[in-house]
C-alpha positions in Angstrom: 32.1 -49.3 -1.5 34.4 -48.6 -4.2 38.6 -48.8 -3.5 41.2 -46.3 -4.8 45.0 -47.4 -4.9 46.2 -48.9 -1.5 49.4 -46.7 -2.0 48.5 -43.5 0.0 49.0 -40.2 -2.5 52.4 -38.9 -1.7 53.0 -35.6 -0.4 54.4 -34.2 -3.5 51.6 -34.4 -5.2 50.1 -31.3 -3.7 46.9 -29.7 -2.6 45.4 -29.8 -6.6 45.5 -33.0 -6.8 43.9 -33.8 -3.2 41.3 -30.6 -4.3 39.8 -32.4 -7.3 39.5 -35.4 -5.0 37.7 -33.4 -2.1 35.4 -31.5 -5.3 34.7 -34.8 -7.0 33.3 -36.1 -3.5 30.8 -33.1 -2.8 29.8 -33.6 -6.4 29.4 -37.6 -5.9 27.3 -37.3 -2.3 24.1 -35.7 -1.9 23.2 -34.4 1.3 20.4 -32.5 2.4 20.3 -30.9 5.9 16.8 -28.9 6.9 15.7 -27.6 9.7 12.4 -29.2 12.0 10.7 -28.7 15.2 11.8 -30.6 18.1 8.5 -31.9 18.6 8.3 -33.1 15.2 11.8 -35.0 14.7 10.8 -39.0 14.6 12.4 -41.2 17.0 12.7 -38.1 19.4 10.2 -37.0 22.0 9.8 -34.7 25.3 10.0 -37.0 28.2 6.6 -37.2 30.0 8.4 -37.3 33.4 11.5 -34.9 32.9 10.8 -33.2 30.0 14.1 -34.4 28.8 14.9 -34.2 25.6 15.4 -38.0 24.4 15.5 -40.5 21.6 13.2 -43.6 21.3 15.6 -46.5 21.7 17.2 -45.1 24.8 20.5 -44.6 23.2 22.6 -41.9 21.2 22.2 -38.7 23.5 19.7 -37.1 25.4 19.5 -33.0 25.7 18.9 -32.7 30.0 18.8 -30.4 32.4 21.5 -29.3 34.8 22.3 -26.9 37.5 25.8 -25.9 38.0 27.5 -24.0 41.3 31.1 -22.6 41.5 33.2 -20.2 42.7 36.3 -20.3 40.0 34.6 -17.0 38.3 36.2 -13.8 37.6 38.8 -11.8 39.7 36.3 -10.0 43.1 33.1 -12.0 41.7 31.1 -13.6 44.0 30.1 -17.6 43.4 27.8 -18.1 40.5 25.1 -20.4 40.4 22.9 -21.3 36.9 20.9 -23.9 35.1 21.2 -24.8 31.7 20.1 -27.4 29.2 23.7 -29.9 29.0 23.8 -33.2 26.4 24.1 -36.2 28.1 25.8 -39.0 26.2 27.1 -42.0 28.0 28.2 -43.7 25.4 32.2 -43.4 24.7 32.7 -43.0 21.2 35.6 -44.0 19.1 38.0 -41.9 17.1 40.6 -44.0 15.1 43.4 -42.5 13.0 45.5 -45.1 11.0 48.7 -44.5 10.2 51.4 -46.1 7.5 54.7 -45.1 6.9 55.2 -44.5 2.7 58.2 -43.3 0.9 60.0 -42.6 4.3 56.6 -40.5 5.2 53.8 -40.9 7.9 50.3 -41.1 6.1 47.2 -40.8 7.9 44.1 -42.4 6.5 41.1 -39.6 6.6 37.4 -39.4 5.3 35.6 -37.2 3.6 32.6 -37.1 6.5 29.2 -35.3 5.9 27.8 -34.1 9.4 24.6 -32.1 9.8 26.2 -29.3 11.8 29.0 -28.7 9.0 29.0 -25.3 7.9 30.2 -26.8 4.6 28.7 -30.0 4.2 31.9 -32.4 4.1 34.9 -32.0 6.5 37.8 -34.5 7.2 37.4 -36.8 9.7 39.2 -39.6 11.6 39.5 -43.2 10.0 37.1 -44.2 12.6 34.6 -42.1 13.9 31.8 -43.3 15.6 29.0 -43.9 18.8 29.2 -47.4 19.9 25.5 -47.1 18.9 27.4 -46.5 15.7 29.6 -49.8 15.5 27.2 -51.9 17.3 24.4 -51.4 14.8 21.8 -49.8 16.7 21.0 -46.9 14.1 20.6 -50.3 11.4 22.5 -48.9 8.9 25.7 -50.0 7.5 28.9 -51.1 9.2 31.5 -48.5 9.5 34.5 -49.4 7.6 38.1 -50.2 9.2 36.6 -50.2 13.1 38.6 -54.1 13.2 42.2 -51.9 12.9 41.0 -50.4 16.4 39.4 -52.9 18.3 40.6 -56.7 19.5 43.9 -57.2 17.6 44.0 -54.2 15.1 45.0 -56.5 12.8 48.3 -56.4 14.1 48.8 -53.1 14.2 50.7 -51.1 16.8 48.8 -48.5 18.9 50.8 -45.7 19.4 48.4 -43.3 21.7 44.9 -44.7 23.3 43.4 -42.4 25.9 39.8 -41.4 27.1 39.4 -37.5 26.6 37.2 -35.3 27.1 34.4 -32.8 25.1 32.9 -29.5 25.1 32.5 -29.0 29.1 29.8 -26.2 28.3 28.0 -28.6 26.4 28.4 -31.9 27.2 27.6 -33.2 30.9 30.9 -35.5 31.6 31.4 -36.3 27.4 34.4 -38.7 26.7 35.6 -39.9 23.8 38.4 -42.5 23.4 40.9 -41.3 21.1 43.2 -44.1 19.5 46.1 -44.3 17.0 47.0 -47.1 15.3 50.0 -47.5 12.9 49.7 -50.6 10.3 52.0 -52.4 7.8 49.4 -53.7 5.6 48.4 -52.7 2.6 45.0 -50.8 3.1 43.2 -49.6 0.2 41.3 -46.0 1.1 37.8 -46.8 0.5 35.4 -44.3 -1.3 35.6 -41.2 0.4 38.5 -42.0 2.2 42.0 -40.7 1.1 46.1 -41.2 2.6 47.2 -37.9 3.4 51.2 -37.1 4.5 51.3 -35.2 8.1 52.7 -32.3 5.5 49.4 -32.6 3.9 47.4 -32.1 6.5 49.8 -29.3 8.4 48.4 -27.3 5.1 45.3 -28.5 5.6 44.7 -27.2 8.8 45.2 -24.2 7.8 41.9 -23.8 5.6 39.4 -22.9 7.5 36.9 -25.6 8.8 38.3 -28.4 6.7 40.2 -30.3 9.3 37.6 -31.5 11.7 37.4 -31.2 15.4 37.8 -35.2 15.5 40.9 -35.7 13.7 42.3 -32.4 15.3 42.0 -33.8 19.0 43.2 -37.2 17.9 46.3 -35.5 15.5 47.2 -33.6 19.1 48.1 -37.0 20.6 50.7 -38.3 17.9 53.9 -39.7 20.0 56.8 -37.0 19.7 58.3 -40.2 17.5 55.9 -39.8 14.9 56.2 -35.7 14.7 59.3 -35.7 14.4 58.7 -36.2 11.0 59.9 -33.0 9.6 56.3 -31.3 10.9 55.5 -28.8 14.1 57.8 -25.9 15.7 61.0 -26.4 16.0 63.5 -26.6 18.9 61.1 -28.7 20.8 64.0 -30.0 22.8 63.0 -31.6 26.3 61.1 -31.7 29.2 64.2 -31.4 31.3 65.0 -27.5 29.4 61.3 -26.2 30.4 60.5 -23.7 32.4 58.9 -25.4 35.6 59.2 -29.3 36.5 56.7 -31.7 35.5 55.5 -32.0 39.0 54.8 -27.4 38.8 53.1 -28.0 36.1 51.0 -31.0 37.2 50.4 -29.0 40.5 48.6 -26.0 38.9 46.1 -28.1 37.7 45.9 -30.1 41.0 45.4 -26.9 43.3 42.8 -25.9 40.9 40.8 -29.7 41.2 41.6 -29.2 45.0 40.7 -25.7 45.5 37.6 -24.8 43.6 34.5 -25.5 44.0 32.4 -27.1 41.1 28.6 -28.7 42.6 26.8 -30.4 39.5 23.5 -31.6 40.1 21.3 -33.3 37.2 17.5 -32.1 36.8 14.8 -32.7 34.7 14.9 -30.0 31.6 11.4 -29.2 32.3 12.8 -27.4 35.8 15.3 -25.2 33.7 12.7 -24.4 31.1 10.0 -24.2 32.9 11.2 -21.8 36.2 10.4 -18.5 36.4 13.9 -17.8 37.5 15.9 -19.3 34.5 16.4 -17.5 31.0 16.3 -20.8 29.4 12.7 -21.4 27.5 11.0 -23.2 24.6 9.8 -22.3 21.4 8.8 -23.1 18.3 12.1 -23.1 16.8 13.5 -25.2 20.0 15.3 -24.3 23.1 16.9 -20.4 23.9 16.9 -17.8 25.4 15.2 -14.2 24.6 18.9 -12.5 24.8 20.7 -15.7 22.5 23.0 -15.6 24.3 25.3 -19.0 24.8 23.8 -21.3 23.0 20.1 -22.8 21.5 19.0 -26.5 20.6 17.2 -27.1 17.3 15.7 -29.9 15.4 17.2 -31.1 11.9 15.9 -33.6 9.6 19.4 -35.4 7.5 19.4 -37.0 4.2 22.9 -38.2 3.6 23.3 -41.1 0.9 27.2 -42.1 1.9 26.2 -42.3 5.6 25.6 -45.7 7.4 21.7 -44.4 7.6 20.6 -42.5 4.5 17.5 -40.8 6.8 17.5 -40.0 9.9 16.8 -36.5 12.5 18.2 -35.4 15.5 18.5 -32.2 18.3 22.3 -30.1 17.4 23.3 -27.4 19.8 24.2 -24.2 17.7 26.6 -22.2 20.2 27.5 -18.4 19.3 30.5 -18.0 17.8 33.3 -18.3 20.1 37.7 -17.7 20.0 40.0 -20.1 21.2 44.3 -19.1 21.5 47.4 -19.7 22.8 50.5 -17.7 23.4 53.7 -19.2 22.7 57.0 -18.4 23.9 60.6 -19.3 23.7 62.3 -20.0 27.4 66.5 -20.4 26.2 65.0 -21.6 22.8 62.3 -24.5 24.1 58.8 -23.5 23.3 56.3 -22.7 26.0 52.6 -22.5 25.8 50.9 -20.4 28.6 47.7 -22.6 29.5 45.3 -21.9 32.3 43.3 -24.5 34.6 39.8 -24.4 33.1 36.5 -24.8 35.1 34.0 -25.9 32.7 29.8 -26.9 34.1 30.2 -30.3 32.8 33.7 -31.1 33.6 34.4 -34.6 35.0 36.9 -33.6 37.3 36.4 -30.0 38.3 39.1 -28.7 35.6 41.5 -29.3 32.8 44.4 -27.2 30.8 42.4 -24.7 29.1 44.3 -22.4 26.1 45.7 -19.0 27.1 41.8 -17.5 25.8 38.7 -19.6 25.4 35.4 -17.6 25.3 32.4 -16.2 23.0 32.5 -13.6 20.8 30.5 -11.3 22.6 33.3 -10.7 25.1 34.8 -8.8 21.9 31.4 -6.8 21.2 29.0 -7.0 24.3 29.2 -4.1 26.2 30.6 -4.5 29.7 31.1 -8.2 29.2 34.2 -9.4 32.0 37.6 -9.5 29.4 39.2 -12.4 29.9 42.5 -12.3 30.4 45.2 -12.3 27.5 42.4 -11.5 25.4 43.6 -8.2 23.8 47.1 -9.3 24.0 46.1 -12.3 21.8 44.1 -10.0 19.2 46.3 -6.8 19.4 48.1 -5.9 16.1 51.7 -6.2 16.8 51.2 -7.9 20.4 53.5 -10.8 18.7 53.9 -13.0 15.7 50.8 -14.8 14.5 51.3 -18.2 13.9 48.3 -19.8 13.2 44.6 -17.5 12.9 42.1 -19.9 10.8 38.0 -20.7 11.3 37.4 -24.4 13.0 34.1 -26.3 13.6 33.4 -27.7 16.5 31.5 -31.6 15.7 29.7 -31.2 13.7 27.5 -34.6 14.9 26.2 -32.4 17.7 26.6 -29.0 17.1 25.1 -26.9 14.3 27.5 -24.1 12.6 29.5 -24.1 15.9 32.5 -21.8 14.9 35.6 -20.9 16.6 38.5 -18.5 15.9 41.2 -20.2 16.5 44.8 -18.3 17.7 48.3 -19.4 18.2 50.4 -15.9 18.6 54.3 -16.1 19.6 55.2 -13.7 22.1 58.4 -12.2 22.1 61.3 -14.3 24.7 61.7 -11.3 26.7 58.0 -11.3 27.6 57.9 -11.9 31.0 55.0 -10.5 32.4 53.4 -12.0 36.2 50.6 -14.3 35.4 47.5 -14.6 37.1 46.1 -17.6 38.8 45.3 -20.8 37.0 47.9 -19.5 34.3 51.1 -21.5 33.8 54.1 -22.0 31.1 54.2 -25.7 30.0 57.1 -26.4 27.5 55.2 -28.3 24.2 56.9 -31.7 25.3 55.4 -31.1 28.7 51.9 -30.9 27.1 52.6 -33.6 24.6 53.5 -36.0 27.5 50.2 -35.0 29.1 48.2 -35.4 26.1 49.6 -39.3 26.2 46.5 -39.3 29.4 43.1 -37.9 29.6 41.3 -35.2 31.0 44.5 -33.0 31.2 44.1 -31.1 28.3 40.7 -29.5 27.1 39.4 -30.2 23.5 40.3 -26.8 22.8 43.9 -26.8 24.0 43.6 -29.9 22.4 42.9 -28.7 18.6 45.2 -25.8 19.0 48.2 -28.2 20.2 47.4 -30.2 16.8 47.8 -27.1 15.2 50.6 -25.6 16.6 52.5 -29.2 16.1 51.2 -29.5 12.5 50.6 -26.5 11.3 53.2 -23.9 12.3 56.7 -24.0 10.8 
């Protein structure tokens, strides 16, 4: 690969400058994404056992089967009970941001990434990000650049947030990903495709719709309060001693919701769920749905990416419908509060995690006499509050195809002091910044939109 200058572009050098970089690497990389039958994508076959969905060497991800019982469900519903098709990945995967300080600014080193699902082709993605299939060379391609700054010594540098979090719980079956930042003093030069960017930078960034991706979002939400503070995110932070509940409150919404609902996951074979009379789920010639498309469908993609560590290669994505993800911010004596809510989720690893205020489909906007969640027309209501953030994200695009959220932050007057419902609780943003230091607290979704909200909103 080919080196730019090892001085990361300062801030003041504006979006025009980093636009003809991002236009001169879609012209430079071609990539060619094309739809396949599942049946016909080499390396990947039906089990003949399960019927699971699975690749030849035993590794990257496998699309299963799973049937999920609980009773956190909407207010006077009964328990629910369903089977679905779930991606199983055991493998943890790693997502690296490197950091350097330059000109009294905190530059973060990003790539240009092309990933199948991309709605647009190339997104920005961590320094690192990658399957330990990835880094250990099962896929035989080539090695991915700058993994030695996150693993053994990091080359010296210091790691400033390292935590396991979680993925999609609708989609993934117990998904983690570690999520590690590293700040350097060593000159690194950005490699082709790669590119220093100031935390101003990307604030902006963020703002464009699907540019930013999901992996450098959920790793950008776990920057140390240290690092922010670097004239970026909403001010008046103060502490967590000014919030509106106690650590322990907040810690104990989430805890009564582990402890108090119910969440039964049992594994099966995906030819059960496609294959029983009594599931929606079935199989096609296009892949894996159902007749109302409702939720979500698997299909088959064949890749050609030349800047890739494989040129060739095909794989299952999941292509959700489109779906809206927000939070509502208030001020409690001039500290910022964001109102999360204790999600339940069918492939959660511990029963549930800090949702955002609203995380659903679209179709609770449109579908007639879908349940409303809660908060929901607050969040979209003209004049409900001040918008501070309302841009289109992708989900990973590595496993999902065109997977597009809405995503909200709306500031709610101070006054505002309405009763919440269960699950619901004010957490002061250095309250959720000091739980974003662990994982599992804090869903990818309330993850992206803290990143946001941080970053983005000034």
């Amino acid at each position: 690969m080919a080196s730019s200058s090892t001085a990361p572009t300062p801030a003041a050098a504006g979006d025009v400058s980093f636009d003809r970089w991002l236009d001169e690497q879609r012209r430079r990389h071609h990539y060619a994404v094309r739809r396949a039958p599942l049946d016909a994508l080499p390396g990947w076959s039906f089990s003949r056992d399960t019927g699971d969905l699975v690749h030849s060497s035993g590794r990257f991800f496998s699309v299963c089967g799973l049937r999920v019982t609980t009773d956190h469900a909407a207010a006077g519903q009964p328990p629910r009970s369903w089977t679905q098709p779930v991606i199983v990945q055991r493998e943890v995967g790693l997502l690296g941001i490197l950091l350097k300080e330059h000109r009294g600014e905190v530059h973060c080193l990003l790539q240009a990434k092309m990933e199948p699902g991309n709605v647009n082709g190339l997104q920005l993605s961590p320094t690192v990000q990658a399957t330990r299939s990835n880094f250990t060379g099962v896929h035989r391609g080539r090695p991915v650049p700058y993994t030695e700054y996150f693993t053994g010594d990091r080359r010296g540098g210091r790691v400033l947030a390292d935590s396991l979090q979680s993925e999609q719980g609708w989609w993934f079956l117990h998904k983690r990903n570690r999520n590690v930042v590293v700040m350097t003093d060593e000159d690194v030069p950005a490699l082709d495709g790669f590119r220093w960017l100031s935390l101003r930078q990307i604030g902006a960034l963020l703002r464009r719709d699907h540019l930013v991706n999901m992996d450098s979002r959920t790793v950008l939400s776990t920057l140390p309060v240290q690092v922010l503070a670097d004239g970026c995110g909403l001010p008046g932070s103060a502490g967590q001693d000014d919030a509106l509940h106690s650590f322990t409150e907040v810690l104990s919404v989430l805890a009564e919701a582990r402890f108090g609902y119910e969440l039964t996951q049992e594994p099966l074979p995906l030819r059960e769920v496609l294959e029983n009379a009594t599931s929606p789920w079935r199989r096609t010639r296009d892949g894996i749905g159902r007749p109302d498309g409702r939720h979500f469908t698997v299909l088959g993609v064949t890749v050609e990416a030349e800047a890739r560590e494989v040129a060739r290669w095909s794989q299952p994505l999941l292509a959700p419908v489109p779906g809206v993800a927000g939070l509502l911010v208030r001020r409690v004596e001039g500290v910022p509060h964001v109102l999360l809510r204790a999600q339940v989720e069918a492939g959660s690893l511990n029963v549930a995690e800090f949702g955002p205020t609203v995380q659903c489909s679209t179709r609770h906007l449109t579908e007639r006499g879908a349940h409303r969640p809660e908060f929901l027309d607050t969040l979209l209501a003209p004049g409900a509050g001040r918008v501070l953030f309302d841009t289109g994200q992708s989900e990973e695009g590595g496993r999902f195809h065109h997977a597009l959220t809405r995503n909200l932050i709306v500031e709610l007057d101070e006054s505002d002091t309405r009763d919440l419902p269960p699950d619901f609780c004010w957490v002061s943003v250095p309250q959720a910044q000091a739980l974003l230091r662990h994982g599992n607290y804090l869903n990818v979704q309330a993850r992206c939109l803290m990143s946001a909200l941080t970053l983005a909103t000034r």
